[in-house]
C-alpha positions as CSV (number, residue, x, y, z in Angstrom):
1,X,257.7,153.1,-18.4
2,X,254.8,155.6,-17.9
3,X,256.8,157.8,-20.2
4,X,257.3,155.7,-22.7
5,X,253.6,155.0,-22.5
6,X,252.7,158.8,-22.4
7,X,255.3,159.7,-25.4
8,X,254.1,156.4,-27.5
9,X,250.2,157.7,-27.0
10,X,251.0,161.1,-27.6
11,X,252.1,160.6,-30.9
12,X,249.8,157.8,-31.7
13,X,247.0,160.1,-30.7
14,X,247.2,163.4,-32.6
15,X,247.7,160.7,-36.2
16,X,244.4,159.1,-34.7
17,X,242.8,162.8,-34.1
18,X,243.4,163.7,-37.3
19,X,242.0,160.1,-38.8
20,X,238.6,160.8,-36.6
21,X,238.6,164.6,-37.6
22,X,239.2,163.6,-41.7
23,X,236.3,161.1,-40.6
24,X,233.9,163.6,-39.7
25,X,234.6,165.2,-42.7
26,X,233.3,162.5,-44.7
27,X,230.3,162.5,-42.7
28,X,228.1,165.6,-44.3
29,X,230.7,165.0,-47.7
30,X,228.6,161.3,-48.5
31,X,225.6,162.2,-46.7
32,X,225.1,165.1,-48.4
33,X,226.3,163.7,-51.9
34,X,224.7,160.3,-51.5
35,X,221.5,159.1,-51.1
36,X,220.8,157.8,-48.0
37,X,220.2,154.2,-49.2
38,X,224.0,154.7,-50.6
39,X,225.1,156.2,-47.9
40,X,223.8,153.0,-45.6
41,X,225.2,151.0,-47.9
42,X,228.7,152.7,-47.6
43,X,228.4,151.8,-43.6
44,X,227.1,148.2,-44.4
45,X,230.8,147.4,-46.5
46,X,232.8,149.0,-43.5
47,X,231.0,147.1,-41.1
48,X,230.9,143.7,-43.0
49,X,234.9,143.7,-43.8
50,X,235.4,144.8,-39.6
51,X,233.6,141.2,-39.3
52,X,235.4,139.2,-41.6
53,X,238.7,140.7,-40.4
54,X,239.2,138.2,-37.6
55,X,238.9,135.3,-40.1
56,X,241.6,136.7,-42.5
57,X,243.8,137.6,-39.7
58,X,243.4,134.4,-37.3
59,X,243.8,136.9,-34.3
60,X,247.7,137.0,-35.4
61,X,248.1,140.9,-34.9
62,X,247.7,139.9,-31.4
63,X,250.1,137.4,-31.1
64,X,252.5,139.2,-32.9
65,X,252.9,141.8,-30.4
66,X,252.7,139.2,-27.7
67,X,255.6,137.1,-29.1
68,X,257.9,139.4,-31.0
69,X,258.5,143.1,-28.9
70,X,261.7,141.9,-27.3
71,X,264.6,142.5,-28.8
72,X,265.5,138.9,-28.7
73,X,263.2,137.7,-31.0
74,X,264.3,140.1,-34.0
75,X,265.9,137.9,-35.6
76,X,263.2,135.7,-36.4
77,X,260.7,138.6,-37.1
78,X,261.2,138.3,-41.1
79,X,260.8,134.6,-41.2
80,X,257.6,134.9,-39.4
81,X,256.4,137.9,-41.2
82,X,256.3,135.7,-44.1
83,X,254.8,132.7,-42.9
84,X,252.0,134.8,-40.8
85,X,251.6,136.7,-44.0
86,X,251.2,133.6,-46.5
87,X,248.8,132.3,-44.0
88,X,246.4,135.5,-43.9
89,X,246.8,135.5,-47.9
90,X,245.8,131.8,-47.7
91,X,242.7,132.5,-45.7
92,X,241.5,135.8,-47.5
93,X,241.6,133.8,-50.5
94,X,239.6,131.0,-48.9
95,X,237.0,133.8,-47.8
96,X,237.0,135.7,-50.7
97,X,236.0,132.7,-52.8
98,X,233.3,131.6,-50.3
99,X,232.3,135.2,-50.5
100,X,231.9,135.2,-54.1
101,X,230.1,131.8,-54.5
102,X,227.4,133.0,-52.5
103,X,227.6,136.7,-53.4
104,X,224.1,137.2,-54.4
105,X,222.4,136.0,-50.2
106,X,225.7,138.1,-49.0
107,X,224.5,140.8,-50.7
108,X,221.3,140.5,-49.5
109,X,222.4,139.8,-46.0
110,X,224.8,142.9,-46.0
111,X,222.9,145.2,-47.7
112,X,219.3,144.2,-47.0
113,X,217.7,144.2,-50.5
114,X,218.7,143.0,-53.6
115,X,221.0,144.5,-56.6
116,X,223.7,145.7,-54.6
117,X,225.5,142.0,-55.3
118,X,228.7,144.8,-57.7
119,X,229.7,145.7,-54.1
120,X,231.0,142.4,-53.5
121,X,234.2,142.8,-55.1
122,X,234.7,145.8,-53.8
123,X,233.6,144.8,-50.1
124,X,236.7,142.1,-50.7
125,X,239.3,144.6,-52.0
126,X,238.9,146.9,-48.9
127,X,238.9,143.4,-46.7
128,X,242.5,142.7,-48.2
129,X,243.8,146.7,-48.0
130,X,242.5,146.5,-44.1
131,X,243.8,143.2,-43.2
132,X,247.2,144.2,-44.3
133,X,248.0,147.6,-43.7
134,X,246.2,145.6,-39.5
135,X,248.9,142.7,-40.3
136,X,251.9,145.7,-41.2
137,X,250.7,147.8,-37.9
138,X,251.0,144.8,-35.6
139,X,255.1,144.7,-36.6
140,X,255.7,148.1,-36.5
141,X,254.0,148.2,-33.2
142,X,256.3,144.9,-32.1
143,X,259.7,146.8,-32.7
144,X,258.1,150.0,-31.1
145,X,257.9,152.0,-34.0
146,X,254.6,153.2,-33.1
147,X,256.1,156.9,-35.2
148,X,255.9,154.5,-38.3
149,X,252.0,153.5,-37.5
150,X,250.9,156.9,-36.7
151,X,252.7,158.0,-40.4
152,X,251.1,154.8,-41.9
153,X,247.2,156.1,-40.1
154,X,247.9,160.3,-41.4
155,X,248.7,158.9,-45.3
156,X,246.1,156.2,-45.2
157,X,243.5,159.0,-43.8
158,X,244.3,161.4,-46.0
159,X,244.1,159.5,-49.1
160,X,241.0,158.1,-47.9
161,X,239.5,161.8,-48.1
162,X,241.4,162.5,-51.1
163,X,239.9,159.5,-53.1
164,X,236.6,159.7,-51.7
165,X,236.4,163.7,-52.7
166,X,238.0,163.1,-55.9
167,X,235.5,160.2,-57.1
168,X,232.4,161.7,-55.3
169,X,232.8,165.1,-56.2
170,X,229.6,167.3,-56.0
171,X,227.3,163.9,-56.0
172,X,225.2,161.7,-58.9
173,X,227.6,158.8,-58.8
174,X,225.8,156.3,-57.4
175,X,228.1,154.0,-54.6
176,X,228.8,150.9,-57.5
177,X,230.2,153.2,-59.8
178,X,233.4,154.6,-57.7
179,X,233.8,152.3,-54.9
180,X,235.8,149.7,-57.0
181,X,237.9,152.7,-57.4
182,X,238.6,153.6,-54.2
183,X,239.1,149.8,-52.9
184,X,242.0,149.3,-55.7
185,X,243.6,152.5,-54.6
186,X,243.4,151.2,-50.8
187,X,244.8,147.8,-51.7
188,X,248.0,149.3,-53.1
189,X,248.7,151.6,-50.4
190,X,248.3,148.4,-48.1
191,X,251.0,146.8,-50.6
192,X,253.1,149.9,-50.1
193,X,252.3,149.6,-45.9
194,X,253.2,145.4,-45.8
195,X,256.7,146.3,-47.7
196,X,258.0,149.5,-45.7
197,X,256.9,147.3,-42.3
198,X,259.4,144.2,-44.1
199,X,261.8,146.6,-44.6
200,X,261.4,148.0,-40.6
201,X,262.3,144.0,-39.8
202,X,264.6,143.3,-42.2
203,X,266.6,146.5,-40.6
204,X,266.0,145.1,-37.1
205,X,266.6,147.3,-34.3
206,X,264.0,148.5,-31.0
207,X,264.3,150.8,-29.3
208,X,266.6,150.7,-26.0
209,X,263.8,151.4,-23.7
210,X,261.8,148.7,-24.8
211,X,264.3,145.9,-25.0
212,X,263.2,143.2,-22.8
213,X,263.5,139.2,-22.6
214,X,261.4,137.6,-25.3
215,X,261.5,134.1,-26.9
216,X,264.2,133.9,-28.7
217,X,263.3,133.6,-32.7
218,X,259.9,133.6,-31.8
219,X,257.3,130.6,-30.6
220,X,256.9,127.3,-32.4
221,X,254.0,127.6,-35.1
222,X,251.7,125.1,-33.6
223,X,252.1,127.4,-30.0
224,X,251.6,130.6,-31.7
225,X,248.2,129.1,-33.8
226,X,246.5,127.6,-30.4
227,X,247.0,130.8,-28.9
228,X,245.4,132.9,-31.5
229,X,242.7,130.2,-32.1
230,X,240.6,131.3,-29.5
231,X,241.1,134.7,-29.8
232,X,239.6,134.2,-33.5
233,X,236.7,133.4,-31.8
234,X,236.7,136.1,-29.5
235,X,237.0,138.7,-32.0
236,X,234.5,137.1,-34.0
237,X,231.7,137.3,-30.8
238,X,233.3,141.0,-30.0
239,X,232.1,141.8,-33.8
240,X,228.8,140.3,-34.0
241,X,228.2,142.2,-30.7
242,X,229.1,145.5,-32.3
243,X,227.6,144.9,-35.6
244,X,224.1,142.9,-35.5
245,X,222.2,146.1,-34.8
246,X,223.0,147.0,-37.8
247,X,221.9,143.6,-40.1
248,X,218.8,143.4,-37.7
249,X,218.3,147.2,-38.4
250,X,218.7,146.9,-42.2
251,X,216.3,143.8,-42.0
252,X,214.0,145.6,-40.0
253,X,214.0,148.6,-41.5
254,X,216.1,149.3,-44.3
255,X,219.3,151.1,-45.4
256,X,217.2,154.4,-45.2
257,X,217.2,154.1,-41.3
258,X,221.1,152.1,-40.9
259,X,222.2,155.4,-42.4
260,X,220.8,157.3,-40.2
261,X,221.9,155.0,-37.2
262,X,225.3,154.8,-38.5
263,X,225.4,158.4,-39.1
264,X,224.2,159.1,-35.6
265,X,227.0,156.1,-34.0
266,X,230.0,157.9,-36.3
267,X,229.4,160.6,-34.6
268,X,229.1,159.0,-30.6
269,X,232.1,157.3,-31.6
270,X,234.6,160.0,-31.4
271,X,235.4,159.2,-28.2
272,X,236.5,155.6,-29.3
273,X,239.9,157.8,-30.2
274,X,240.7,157.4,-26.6
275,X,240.7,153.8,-25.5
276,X,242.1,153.0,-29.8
277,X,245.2,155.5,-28.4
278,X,245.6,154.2,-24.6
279,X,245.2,150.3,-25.9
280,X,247.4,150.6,-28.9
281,X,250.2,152.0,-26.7
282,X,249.1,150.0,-23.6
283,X,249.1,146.6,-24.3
284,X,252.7,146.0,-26.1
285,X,253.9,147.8,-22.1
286,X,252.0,145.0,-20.2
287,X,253.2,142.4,-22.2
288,X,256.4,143.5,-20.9
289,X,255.5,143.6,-17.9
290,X,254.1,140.5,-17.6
291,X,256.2,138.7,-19.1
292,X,258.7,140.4,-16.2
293,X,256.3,139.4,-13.1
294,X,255.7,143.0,-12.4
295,X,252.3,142.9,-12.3
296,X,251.8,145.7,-9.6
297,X,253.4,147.9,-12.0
298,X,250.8,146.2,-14.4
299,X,247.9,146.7,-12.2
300,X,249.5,150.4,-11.8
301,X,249.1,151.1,-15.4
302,X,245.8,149.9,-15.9
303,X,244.5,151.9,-13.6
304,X,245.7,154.9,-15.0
305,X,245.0,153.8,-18.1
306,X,241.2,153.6,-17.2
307,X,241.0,156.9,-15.3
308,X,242.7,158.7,-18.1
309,X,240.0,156.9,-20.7
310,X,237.0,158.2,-18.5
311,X,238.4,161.2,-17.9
312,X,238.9,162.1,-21.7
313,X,235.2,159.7,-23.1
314,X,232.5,160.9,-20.6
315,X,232.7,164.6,-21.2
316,X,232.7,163.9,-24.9
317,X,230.2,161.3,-24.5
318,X,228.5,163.9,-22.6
319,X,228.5,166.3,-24.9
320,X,227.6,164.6,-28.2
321,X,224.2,163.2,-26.5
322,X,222.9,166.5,-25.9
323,X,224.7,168.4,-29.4
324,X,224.0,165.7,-31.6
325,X,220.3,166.0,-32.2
326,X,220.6,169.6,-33.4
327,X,224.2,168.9,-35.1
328,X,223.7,165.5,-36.8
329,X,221.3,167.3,-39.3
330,X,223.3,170.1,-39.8
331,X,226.1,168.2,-40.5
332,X,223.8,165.9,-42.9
333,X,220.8,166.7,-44.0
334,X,217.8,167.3,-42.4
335,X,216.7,163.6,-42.9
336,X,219.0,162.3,-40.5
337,X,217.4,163.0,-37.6
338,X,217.5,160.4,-34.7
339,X,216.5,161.4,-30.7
340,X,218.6,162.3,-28.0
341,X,218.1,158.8,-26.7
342,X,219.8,157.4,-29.5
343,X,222.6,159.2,-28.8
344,X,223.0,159.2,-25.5
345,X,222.8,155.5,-25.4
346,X,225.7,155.1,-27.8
347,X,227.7,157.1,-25.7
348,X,227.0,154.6,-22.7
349,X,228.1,151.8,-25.4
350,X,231.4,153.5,-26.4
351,X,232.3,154.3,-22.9
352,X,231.6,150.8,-21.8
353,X,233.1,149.4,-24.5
354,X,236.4,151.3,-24.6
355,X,236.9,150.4,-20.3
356,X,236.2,147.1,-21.2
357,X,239.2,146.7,-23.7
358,X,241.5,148.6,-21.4
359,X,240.7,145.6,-18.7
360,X,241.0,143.0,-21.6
361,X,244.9,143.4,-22.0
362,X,245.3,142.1,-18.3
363,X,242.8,138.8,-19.3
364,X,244.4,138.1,-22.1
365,X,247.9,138.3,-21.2
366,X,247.1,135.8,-17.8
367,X,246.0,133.6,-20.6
368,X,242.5,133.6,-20.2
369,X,241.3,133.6,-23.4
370,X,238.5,131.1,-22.9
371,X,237.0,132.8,-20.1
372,X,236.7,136.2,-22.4
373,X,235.6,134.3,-25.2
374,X,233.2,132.8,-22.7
375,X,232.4,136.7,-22.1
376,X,231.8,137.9,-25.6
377,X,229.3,134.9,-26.4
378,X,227.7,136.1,-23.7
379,X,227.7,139.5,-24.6
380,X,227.2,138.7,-27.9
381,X,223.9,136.2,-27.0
382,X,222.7,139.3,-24.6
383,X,222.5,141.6,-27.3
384,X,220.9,139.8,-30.2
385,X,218.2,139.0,-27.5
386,X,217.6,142.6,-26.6
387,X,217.9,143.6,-30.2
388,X,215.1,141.3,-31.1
389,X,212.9,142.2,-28.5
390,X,213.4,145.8,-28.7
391,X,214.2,147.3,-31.7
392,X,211.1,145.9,-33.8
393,X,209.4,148.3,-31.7
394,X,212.0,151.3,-30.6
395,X,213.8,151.0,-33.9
396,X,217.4,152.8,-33.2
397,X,216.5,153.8,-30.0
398,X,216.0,150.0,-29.1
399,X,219.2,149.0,-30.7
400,X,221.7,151.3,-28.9
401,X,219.7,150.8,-25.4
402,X,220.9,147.0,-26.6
403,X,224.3,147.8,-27.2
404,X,224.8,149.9,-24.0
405,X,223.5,146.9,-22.0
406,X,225.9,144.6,-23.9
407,X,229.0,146.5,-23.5
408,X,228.3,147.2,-19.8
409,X,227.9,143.9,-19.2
410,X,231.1,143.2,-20.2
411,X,232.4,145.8,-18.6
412,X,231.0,144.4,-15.1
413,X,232.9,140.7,-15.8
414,X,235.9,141.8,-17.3
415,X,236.4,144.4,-14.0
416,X,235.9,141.2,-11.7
417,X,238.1,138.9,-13.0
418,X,240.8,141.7,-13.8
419,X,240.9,141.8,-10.2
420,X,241.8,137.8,-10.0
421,X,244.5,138.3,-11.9
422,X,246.5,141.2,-10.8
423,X,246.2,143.1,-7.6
424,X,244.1,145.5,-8.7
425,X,240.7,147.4,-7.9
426,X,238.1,149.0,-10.1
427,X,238.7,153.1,-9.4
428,X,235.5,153.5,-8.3
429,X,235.9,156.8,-6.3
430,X,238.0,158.4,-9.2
431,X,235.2,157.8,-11.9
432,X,232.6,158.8,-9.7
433,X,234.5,162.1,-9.5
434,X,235.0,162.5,-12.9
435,X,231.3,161.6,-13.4
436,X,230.3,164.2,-11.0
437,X,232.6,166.9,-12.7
438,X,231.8,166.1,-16.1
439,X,227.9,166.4,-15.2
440,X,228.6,170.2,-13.5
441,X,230.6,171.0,-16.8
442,X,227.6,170.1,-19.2
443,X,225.1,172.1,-17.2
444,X,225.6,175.5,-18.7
445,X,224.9,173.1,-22.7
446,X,221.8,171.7,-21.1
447,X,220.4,174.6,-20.4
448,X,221.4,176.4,-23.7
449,X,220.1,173.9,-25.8
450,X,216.6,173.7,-23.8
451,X,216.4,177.1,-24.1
452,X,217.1,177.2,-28.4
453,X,215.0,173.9,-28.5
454,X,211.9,176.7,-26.4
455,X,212.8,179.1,-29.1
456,X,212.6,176.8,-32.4
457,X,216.3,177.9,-33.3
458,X,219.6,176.0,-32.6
459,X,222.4,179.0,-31.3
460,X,225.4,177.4,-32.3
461,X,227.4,180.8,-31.2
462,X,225.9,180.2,-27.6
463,X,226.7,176.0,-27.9
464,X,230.0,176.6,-28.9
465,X,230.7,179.4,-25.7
466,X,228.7,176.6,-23.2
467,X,230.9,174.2,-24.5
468,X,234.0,176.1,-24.3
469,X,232.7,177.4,-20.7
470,X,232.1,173.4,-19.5
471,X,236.1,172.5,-20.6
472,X,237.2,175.8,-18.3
473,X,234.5,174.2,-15.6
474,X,236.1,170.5,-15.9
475,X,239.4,171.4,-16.3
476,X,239.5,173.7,-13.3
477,X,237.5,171.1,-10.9
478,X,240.0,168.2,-12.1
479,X,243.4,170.4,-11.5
480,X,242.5,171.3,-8.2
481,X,241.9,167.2,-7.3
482,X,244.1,164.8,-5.8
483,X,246.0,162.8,-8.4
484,X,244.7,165.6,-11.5
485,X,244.9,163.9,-14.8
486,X,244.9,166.8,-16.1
487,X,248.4,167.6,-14.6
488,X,250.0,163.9,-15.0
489,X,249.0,164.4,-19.2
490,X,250.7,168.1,-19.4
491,X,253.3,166.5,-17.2
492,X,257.0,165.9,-19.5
């Protein structure tokens, strides 16, 4: 089972590297190319489609991977593909007319300001290419294919560069004149995705290692709609918590200074590549397993799961809160400047926010979806509190010290009832470790970057040796430990 894990993450993960790395890439491309009320406004329409996702979706990329990866339930897989598909259709078109009616206060709510009402249709077309290439990746990921997802993320990435290159160019298009472009272009590759995925179930067919009991032709509609129903809900709250930095920043301050914070979170958020690769992988093996009554094994591979994801984030995490000042212009321009606070508390949100979903599968799977939805209102109420209270005053540096608490938070509650429903206990030693190792390994950049910041002038020859001198430090202090993650990943 671990294998299978560790071969399915493997691949998933270097189509995933390659999405964050083409991501990057777009970072000083748009920034530089773009002004920065565009370039805000280019974050804004991600952001606002990740939040209407949910209600397009009705949480059914969950279920689907909770119903339909036995082999016993192939069958029904191209019956349901329809129906679950006419039903997101039915809903985007229900939201995408809402959308319109009130385009011009969504416009103004998105984008804070008015005028930017011609992204609208656009906003909607990337809504519909997401939600379907999601809806597509949820049944590949059923019947194990996760090969076919990864090829589905390199494609979809690279086009995403292509398109965004090709209709940029060297800059003066404003963001309204190519961004209908690039949304039709994303909708039918998404058309493209949805029909190779039919043809994967038509075919039928998993894999023999991951054949295991499953309801046969699938769950009665009503039972598959009450469970997702609250998990609507949850994802909804999970959004909100991630995103209303950005509408209170936006109201606060403008799209001048969301570009800027977005800029600065792309940039903490590579390590979300991690926990996206461990959970993606993860969660369709503790279904299994649950559905099996092996939750030891369960318990087993959620703590590994969370070691690995610590041992990989914090380092990174690490090392983007001390870089990033210095490299975030560099990589922009030399408006996008935010403090090392900023950045070090959105690497406390990422890191806290990627354990928490590791735990989540566990919750979910128990069938505690109320309790976590109880969790994410929480969350969610937490940080729109601390948002309002401190980022009128600290600005960025007051959202991401609310996002941090948020996420951690939830990290706290999700760690206490994980342990309520599997026999299980939060790694406590083995994080500490890996906090204590990754601290030692960032020395040598701490003290090369106070030295350039004495001197007025970044070395990036000297980062680049301190940072290749920290992975020799953690690597080395980690392979000579007890139970070496290290060793178990370069393990066949």
């Amino acid at each position: 089972m671990i294998s299978t894990l560790r071969g399915g993450a493997a691949l998933y993960a270097g189509a995933t590297l390659l999405d964050r790395l083409l991501g990057l890439l777009l970072l000083p491309l748009l920034a530089r190319a773009m002004v920065p009320q565009d370039y805000g406004a280019w974050t804004q329409t991600g952001v606002t489609t990740g939040l209407l996702m949910p209600v397009v979706l009705f949480a059914t990329p969950t279920a689907i991977v909770r119903w339909f990866s036995g082999a016993s339930a192939a069958a029904g897989r191209p019956r349901f593909f329809i129906r679950i598909g006419a039903a997101a259709l039915a809903l985007f078109i229900v939201c995408a007319a809402l959308v319109w009616a009130g385009r011009l206060p969504v416009a103004r709510l998105v984008y804070g300001e008015g005028g930017r009402e011609a992204l609208v249709p656009a906003l909607l077309g990337l809504l519909l290419a997401d939600a379907s290439v999601e809806l597509a990746n949820a049944w590949l990921r059923a019947v194990g294919r996760i090969g076919a997802v990864a090829a589905v993320l390199v494609v979809r990435s690279g086009l995403r560069y292509g398109l965004v290159y090709a209709l940029v160019g060297a800059g003066g298009e404003p963001l309204a004149g190519w961004l209908g472009s690039y949304a039709a272009a994303q909708c039918v590759l998404a058309l493209g995705v949805l029909a190779a995925a039919y043809g994967v179930l038509r075919r039928g067919g998993v894999p023999a290692e991951l054949a295991t009991a499953a309801p046969a032709q699938g769950p009665p509609l009503r039972e598959l709609w009450a469970f997702c129903a609250p998990l609507v809900l949850l994802a909804l709250f999970t959004s909100f918590n991630l995103a209303f930095d950005r509408f209170l920043l936006v109201r606060l301050l403008g799209l001048d200074a969301v570009a800027v914070y977005s800029a600065a979170a792309s940039l903490c958020s590579v390590p979300a590549v991690f926990y996206s690769v461990l959970g993606f992988t993860l969660f369709p093996v503790l279904a299994r397993l649950w559905g099996d009554g092996r939750r030891d094994e369960a318990a087993r591979l959620t703590t590994l799961a969370l070691q690995t994801f610590v041992f990989l984030c914090l380092p990174v995490a690490l090392g983007l809160a001390l870089v990033g000042p210095a490299l975030l212009p560099r990589l922009a321009t030399a408006s996008y400047d935010a403090p090392m606070a900023v950045f070090a508390l959105l690497g406390v949100s990422v890191a806290a926010f990627g354990a928490y979903q590791i735990l989540l599968y566990a919750l979910l799977l128990d069938g505690r979806s109320r309790q976590v939805l109880m969790l994410a209102v929480g969350a969610a109420a937490l940080n729109a509190a601390l948002n309002l209270a401190l980022t009128p005053r600290w600005g960025a540096t007051g959202a991401a010290a609310a996002a941090a608490a948020a996420n951690a938070a939830m990290l706290a509650w999700a760690a206490r009832w994980a342990a309520l429903v599997m026999p299980w206990r939060f790694p406590w030693a083995a994080l500490w470790a890996v906090a204590w190792s990754s601290a030692l390994a960032a020395l040598p950049l701490a003290l090369v970057l106070w030295w350039t910041a004495v001197a007025a002038a970044v070395s990036w020859g000297a980062v680049g040796a301190m940072l290749a001198l920290g992975a020799v430090v953690y690597l080395g202090l980690d392979w000579g430990r007890a139970g070496s993650i290290t060793r178990m990943l370069l393990k066949r």
